[in-house]
PAVEXKOL-398940 format. One record per residue (C-alpha): x, y, z; residue in one letter; residue number from 0. Coordinates in steps of 0.1 Angstrom, whole numbers, m for minus. Layout:
residues N
X / Y / Z / code / pos
X / Y / Z / A / NUM
...
//
This chain:
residues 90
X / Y / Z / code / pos
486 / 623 / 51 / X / 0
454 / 604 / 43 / X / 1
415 / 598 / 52 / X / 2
422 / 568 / 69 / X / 3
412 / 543 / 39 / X / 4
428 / 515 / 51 / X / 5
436 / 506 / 19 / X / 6
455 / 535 / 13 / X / 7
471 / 529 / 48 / X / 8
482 / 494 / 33 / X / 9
496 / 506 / 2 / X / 10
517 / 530 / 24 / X / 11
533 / 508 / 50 / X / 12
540 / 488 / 16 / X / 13
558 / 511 / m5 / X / 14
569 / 538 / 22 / X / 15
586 / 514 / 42 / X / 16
603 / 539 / 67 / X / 17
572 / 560 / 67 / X / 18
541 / 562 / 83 / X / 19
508 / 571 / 75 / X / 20
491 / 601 / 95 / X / 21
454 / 606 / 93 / X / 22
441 / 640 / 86 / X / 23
419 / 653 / 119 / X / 24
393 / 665 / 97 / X / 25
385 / 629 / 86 / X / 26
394 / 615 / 120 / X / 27
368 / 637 / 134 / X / 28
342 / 621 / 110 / X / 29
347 / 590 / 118 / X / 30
345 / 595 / 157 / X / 31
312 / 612 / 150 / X / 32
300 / 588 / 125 / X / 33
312 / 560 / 151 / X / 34
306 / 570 / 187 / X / 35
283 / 598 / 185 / X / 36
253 / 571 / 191 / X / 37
272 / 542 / 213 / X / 38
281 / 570 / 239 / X / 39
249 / 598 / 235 / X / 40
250 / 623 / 258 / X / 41
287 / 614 / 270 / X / 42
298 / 620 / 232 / X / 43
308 / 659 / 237 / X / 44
332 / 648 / 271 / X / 45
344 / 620 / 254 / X / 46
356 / 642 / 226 / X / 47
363 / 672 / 253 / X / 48
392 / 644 / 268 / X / 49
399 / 626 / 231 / X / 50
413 / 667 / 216 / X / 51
431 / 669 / 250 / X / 52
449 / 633 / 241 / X / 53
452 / 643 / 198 / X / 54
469 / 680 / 210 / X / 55
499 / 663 / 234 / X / 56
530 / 670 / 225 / X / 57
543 / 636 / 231 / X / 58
538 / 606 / 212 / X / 59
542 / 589 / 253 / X / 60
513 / 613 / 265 / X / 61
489 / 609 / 239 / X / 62
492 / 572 / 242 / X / 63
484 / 570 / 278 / X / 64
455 / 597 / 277 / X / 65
442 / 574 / 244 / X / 66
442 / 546 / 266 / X / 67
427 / 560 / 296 / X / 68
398 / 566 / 267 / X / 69
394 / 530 / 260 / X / 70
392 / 520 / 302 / X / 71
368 / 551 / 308 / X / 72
345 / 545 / 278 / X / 73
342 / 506 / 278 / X / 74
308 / 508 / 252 / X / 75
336 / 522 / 228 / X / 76
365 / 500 / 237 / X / 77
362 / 476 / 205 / X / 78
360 / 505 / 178 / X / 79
387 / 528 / 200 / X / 80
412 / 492 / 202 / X / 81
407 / 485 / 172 / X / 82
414 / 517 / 158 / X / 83
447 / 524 / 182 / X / 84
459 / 485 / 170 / X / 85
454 / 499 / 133 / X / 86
471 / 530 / 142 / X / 87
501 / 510 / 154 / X / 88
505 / 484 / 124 / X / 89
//
């Protein structure tokens, strides 16, 4: 479990090679403050409303098709949200 330093992320797909790094929701939430709290503005609190919808799925399936429906519905956000999916998925 890490803070999402992608270094750290590095060093983990690079020694834990049958692994994978999961990001603590504490930090995640942070970051999705930190990053979309002023793109989106008054659409922030629905877009987290339908973000903790998709992060409490109990299917890796589900939660990757309510992510993605996130990056369609909230185009202002869809560089920072692909981005972070694409890291997610290295």
């Amino acid at each position: 479990m890490t803070d999402s330093d992608p270094a750290l992320d590095a060093a983990c797909i690079r020694v834990y090679k049958s692994y994978y790094a999961m990001h603590c929701i504490y930090h995640i939430n942070q970051n999705l403050y930190k990053n979309l709290s002023g793109p989106l503005g008054k659409d922030y609190s629905q877009f987290l409303n339908e973000f903790y919808i998709a992060r409490n799925s109990l299917s890796q399936e589900r939660f990757e098709y309510l992510f993605f429906k996130l990056i369609e519905k909230y185009k202002q956000i869809f560089n920072y949200l692909f981005q972070e999916s694409n890291e997610f998925h290295n």
